[in-house]
KEKE-3310 file (N, C-alpha, C; in steps of 0.2 Angstrom, whole numbers, plus 5000, padded with zeros to 4 digits):
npx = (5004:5002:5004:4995:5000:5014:5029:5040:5060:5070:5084:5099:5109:5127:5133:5149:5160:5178:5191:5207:5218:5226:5224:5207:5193:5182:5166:5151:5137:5122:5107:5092:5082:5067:5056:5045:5042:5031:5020:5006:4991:4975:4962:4954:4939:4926:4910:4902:4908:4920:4937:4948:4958:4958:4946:4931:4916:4901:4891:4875:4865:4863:4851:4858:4850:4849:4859:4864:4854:4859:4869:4885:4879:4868:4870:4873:4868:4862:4867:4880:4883:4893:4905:4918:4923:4933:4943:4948:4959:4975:4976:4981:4978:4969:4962:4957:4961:4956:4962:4959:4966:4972:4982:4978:4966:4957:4950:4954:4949:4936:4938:4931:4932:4936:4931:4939:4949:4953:4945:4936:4921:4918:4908:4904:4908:4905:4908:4912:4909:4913:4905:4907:4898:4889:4880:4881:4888:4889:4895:4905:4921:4934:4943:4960:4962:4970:4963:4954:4944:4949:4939:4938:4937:4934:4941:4933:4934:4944:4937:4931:4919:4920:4910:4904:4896:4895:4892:4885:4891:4888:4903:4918:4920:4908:4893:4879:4881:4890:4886:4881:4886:4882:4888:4900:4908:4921:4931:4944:4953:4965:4963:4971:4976:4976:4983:4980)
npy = (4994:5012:5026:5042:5057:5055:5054:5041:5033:5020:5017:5011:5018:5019:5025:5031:5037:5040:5044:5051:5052:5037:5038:5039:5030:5022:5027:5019:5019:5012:5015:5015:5016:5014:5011:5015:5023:5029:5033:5036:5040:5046:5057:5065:5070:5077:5073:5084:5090:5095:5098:5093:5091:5094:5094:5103:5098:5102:5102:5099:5107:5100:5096:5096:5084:5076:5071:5067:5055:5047:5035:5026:5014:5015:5022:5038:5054:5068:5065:5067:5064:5057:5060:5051:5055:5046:5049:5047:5037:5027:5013:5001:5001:4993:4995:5005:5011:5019:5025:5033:5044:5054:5062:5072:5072:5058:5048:5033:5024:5021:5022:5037:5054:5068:5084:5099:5105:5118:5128:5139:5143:5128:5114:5101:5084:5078:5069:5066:5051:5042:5033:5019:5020:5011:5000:4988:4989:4997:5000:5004:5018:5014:5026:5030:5016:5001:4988:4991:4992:4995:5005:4999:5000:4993:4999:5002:5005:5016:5023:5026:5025:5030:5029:5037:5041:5054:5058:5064:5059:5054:5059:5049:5052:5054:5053:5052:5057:5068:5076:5082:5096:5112:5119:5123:5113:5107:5095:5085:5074:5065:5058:5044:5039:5026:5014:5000)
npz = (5000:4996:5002:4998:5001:5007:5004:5001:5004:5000:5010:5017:5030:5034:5047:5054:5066:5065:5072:5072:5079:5090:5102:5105:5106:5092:5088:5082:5072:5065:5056:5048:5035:5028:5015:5002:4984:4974:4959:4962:4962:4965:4959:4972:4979:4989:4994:4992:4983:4983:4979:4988:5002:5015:5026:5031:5039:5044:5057:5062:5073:5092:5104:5123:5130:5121:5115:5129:5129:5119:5112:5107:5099:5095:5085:5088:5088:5078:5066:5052:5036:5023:5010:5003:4986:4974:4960:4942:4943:4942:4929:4936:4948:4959:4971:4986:5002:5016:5031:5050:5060:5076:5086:5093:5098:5099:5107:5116:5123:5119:5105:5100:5093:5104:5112:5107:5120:5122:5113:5116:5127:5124:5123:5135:5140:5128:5113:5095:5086:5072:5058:5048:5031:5023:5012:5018:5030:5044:5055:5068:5066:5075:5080:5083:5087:5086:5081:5073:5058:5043:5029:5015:4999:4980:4966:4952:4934:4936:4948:4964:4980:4997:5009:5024:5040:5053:5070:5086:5101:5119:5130:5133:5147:5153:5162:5172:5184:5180:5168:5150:5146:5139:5124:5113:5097:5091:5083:5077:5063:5056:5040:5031:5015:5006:4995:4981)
capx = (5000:5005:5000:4994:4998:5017:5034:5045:5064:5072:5091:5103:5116:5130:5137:5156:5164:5184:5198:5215:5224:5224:5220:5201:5188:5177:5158:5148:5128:5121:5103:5090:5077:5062:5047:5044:5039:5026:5016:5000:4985:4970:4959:4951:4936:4921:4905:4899:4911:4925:4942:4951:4961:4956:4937:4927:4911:4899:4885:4870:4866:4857:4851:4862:4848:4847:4867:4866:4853:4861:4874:4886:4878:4860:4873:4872:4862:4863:4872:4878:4884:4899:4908:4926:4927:4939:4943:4956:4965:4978:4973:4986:4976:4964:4957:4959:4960:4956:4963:4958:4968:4971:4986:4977:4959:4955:4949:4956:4943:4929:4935:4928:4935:4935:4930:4945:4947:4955:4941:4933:4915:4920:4905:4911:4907:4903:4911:4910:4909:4915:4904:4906:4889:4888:4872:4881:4893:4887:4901:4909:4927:4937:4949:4965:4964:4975:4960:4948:4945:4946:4933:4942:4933:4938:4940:4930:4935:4947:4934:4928:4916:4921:4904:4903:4892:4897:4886:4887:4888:4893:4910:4920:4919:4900:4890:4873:4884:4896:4883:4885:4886:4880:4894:4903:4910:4926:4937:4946:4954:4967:4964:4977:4972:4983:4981:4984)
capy = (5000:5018:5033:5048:5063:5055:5050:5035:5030:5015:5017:5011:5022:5018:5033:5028:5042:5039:5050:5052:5049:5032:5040:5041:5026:5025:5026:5016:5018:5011:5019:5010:5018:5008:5012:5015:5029:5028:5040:5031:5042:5045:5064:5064:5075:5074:5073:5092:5092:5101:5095:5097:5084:5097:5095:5104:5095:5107:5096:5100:5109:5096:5098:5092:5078:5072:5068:5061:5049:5043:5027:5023:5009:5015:5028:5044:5060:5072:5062:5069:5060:5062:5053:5054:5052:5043:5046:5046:5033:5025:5007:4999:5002:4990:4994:5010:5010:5025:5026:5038:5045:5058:5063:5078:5072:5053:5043:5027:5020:5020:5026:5044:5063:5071:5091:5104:5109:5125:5131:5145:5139:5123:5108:5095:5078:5078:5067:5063:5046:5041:5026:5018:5023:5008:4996:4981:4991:5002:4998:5013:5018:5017:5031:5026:5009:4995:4983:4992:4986:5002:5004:4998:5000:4992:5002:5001:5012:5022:5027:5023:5031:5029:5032:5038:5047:5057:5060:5067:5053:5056:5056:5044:5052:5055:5049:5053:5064:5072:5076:5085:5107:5114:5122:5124:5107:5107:5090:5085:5068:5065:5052:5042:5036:5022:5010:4993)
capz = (5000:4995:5005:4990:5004:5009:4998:5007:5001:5006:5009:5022:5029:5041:5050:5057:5065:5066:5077:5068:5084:5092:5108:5103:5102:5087:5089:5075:5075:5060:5052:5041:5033:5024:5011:4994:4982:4971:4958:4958:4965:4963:4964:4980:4978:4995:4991:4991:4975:4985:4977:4993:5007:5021:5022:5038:5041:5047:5062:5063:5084:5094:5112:5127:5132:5114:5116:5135:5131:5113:5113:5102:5099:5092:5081:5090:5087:5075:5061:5046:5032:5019:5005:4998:4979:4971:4950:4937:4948:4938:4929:4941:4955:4960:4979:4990:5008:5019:5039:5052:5067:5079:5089:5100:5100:5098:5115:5114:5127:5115:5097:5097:5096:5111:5111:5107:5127:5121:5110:5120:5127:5122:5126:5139:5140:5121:5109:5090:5084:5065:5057:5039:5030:5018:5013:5022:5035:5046:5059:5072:5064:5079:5081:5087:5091:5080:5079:5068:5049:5038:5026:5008:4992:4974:4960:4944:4929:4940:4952:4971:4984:5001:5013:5032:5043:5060:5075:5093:5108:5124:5131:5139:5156:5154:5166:5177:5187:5176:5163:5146:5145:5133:5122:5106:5096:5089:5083:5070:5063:5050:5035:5024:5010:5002:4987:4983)
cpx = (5004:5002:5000:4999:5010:5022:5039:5051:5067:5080:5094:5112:5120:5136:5143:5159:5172:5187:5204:5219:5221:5221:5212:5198:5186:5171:5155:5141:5124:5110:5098:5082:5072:5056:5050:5043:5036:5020:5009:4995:4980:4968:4954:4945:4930:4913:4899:4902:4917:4932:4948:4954:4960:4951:4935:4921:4906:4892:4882:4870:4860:4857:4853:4858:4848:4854:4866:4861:4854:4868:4878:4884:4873:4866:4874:4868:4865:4868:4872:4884:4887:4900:4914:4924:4932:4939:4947:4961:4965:4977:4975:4984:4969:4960:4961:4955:4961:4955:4961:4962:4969:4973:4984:4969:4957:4956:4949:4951:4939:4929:4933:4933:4932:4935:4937:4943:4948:4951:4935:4924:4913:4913:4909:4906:4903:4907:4907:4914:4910:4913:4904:4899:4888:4883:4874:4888:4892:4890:4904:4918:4931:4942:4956:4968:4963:4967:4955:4953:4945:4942:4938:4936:4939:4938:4939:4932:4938:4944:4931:4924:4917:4913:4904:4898:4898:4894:4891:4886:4890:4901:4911:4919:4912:4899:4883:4876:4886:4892:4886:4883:4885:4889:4895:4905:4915:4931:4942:4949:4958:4967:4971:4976:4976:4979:4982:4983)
cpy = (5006:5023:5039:5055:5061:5051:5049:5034:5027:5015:5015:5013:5021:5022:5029:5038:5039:5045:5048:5051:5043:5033:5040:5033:5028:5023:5023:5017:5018:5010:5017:5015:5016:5010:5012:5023:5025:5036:5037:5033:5046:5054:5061:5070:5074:5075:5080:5094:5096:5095:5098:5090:5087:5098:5098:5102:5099:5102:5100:5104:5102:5098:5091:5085:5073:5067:5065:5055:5044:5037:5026:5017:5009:5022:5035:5046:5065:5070:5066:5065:5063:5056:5056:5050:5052:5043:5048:5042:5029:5018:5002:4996:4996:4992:5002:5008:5017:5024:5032:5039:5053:5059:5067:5074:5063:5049:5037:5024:5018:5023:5032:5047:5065:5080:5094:5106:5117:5131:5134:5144:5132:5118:5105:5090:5076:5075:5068:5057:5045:5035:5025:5017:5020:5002:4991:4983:4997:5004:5005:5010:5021:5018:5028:5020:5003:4989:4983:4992:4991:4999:5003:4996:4997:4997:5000:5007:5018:5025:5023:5027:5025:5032:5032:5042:5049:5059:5061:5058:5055:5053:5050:5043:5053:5052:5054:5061:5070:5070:5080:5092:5107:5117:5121:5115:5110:5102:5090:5078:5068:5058:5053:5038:5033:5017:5003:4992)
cpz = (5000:4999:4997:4993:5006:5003:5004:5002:5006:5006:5015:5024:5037:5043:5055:5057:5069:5068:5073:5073:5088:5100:5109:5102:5096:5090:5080:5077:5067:5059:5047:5040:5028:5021:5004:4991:4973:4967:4958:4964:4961:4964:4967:4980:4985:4990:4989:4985:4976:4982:4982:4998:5013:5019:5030:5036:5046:5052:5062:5073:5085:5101:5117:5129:5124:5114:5123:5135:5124:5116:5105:5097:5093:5085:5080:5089:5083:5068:5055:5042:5025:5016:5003:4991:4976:4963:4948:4941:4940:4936:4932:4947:4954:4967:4983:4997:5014:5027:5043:5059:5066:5085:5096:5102:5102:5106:5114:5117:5124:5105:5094:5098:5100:5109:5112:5113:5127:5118:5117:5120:5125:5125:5131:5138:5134:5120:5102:5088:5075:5063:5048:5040:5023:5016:5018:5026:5038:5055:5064:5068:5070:5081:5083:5089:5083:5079:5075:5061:5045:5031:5019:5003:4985:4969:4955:4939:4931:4945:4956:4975:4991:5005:5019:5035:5052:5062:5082:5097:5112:5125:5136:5147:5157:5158:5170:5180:5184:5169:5157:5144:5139:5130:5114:5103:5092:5087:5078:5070:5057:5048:5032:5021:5006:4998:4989:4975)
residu = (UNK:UNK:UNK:UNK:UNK:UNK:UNK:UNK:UNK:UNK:UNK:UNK:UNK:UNK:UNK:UNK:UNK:UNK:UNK:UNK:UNK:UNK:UNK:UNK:UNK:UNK:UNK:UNK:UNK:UNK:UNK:UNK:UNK:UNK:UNK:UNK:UNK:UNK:UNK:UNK:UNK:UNK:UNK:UNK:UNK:UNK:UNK:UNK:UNK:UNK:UNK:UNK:UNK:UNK:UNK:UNK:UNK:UNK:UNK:UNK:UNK:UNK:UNK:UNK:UNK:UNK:UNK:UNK:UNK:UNK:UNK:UNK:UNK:UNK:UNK:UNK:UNK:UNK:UNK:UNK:UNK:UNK:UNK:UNK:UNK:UNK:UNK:UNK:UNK:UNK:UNK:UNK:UNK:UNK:UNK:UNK:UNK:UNK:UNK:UNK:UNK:UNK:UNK:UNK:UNK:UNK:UNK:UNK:UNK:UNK:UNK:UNK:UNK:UNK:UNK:UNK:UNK:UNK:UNK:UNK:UNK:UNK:UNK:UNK:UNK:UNK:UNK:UNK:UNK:UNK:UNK:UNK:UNK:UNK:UNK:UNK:UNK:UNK:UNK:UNK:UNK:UNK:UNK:UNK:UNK:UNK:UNK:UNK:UNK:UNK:UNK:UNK:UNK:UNK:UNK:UNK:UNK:UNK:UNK:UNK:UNK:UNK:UNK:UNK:UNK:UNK:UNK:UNK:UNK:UNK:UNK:UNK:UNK:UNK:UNK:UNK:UNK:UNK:UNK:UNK:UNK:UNK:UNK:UNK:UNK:UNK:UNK:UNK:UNK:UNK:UNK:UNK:UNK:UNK:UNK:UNK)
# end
């Protein structure tokens, strides 16, 4: 698999540094560097028709009881729903694979994005959830954690559609007590979109 967004080369390089006088040891620390490089991607366009790799997803407002008695389970509340397309991908390609994470945001606990704490009036104890939005997979896409399936489409005549929706659930720490504030939502999640 290729990433579209990242170019890899494989080369290994062994750094020897030597002293001209025999007074001096030498240090050896040998350096391996491992991938590939590849031209073979595809335009990524979203389903609004934006031809773009930074997409903002605008959510619907919902009221805090609609979020504290939703579940990941039932698919939250307030879902909205998006598609990445795939075309002029090159004939080579047979199948695209789209991963998601998230270095500041993502609750390993459960798979969701947790609220920008920094954003000014911020919600609390809100999450969003990311599930594929496909006729025979409607599965949570969850965030961070190594055992989820990413959503892989084949490609027909150069071109794929990728399907998901996003909704509110609460957070991890929610609970009875430690209910959910009203407030602003703010996440975010980086995809990478690789081939086969």
């Amino acid at each position: 698999m290729f990433s579209n967004t990242s170019y890899y080369f494989s080369a290994s390089l062994l750094i020897t540094v030597l002293n001209i006088t025999s007074a001096c040891a030498s240090d050896t620390g040998l350096i391996t560097f491992d991938g590939a490089v590849t031209d073979a991607t595809c335009t990524l366009t979203t389903s609004n028709g934006l031809d773009s790799s930074n997409i903002t997803l605008s959510m619907p407002v919902v009221k805090k009881a609609e979020v504290s008695s939703a579940t990941i389970a039932s698919g939250g509340v307030g879902s909205k729903e998006f598609e990445f397309l795939l075309n002029d991908c090159p004939e080579a390609l047979t199948a695209a694979v789209i991963t998601f994470s998230s270095q500041q945001f993502a609750e390993l606990s459960n798979g969701t994005l947790k609220v920008d704490p920094t954003l000014s009036g911020a919600a609390q104890n809100v999450s969003i959830a990311l599930f594929n939005n496909t006729a025979d997979n409607k599965s949570q896409v969850k965030i961070g954690d190594p055992s989820d399936i990413p959503q892989t489409v084949a490609l027909a005549a150069g071109s794929g559609r990728f399907a998901y929706k996003a909704a509110y659930v609460p957070s991890a720490d929610w609970s009875v007590t430690n209910n959910v504030i009203s407030g602003k939502v703010s996440t975010n999640a980086t995809f990478t979109l690789s081939y086969e």
